[in-house]
Each structure stands twice: as structure tokens, then as C-alpha cells.
C-alpha positions in Angstrom: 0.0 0.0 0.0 1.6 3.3 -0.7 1.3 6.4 1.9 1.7 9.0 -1.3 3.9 11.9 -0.6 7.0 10.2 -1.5 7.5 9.6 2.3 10.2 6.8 2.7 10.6 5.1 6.1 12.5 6.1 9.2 15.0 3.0 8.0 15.7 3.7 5.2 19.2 4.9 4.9 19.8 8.2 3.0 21.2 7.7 -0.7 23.4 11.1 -0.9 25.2 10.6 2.8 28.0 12.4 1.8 26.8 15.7 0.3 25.9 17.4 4.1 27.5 17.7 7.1 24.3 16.4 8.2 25.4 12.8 7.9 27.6 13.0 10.6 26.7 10.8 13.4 25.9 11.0 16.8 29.0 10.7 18.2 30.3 12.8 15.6 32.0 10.0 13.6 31.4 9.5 10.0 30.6 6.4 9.0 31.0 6.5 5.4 33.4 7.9 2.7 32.9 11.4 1.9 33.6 13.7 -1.5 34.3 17.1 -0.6 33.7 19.4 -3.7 37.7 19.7 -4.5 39.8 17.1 -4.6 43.3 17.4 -3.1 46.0 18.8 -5.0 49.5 18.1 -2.7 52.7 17.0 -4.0 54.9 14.1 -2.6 57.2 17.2 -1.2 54.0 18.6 0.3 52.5 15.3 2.2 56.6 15.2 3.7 56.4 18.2 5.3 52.7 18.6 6.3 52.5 18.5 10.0 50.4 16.0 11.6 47.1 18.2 12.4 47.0 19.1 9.1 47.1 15.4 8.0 44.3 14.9 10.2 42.0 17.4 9.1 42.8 15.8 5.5 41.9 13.1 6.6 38.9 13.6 8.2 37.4 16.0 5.4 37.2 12.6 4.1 35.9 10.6 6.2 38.8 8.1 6.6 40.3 6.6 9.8 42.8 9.1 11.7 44.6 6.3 13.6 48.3 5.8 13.5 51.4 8.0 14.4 52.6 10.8 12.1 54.5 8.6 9.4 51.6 6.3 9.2 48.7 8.8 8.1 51.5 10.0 5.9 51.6 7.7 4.0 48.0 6.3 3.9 47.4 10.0 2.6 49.9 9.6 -0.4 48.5 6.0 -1.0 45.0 7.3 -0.8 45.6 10.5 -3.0 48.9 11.2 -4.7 48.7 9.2 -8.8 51.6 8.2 -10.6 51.8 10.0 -13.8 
């Protein structure tokens, strides 16, 4: 039986999760990849020097895991967006 209204049900997850900050969950964790609009433009030379924090907000402007020391989220930041030309 439809309710008309194009009213979905409190269960059923959103399909755009990450176009708002409304996503974010309680706890403040996201729990899905997110696209900001630009995509990040660093060199090798830049993710070397970048100081931890900044990895971190990186990071978490796309939703991926912040755990590990400085070297770690390093280089899970060049893996995850740095291409070989």
C-alpha cells in the first residue's frame, strides 16, 4: 500500500550521505566515505612536510580513519591521493 507523498521510512538509509555535514553521526564519527567538492591537490614534497594536524583534518574532510602516528597517516594519505603520472 503506498502512503503517497513520496515519504520513505525512518529505516531507510539516505542515498546522498555524503553531500551534508548532516550525515555526521551521533558521536560525531562519520561512518562512510565522503567527497568534498575539491579534490586534493598536494605533492609528494607537500605530504613530507605537512604537520600532523593538518594530516588529520585531511583526513577527516574525508571521512577516513585518523589512527596511527605521524608517518603512518602520511603515507595512507599519499596512498589514498597522490597518482603516478
Amino acid at each position: 500500500m503506498s502512503t503517497g507523498g513520496g515519504m520513505k521510512p525512518a529505516t531507510t538509509p539516505s542515498l546522498n550521505k555524503g553531500s551534508s555535514s548532516a550525515n555526521v553521526g551521533q558521536q560525531g564519527k562519520n561512518q562512510y566515505f565522503q567527497m568534498p567538492l575539491h579534490y586534493p591537490r598536494y605533492t609528494k614534497a607537500d605530504y613530507m612536510n605537512m604537520p600532523e594536524w593538518k594530516l588529520d583534518c585531511l583526513l577527516k574532510e574525508y571521512g577516513l580513519p585518523l589512527i596511527g602516528d605521524v608517518e603512518q597517516k602520511r603515507e595512507f594519505a599519499m596512498g589514498s591521493f597522490l597518482w603516478s603520472r
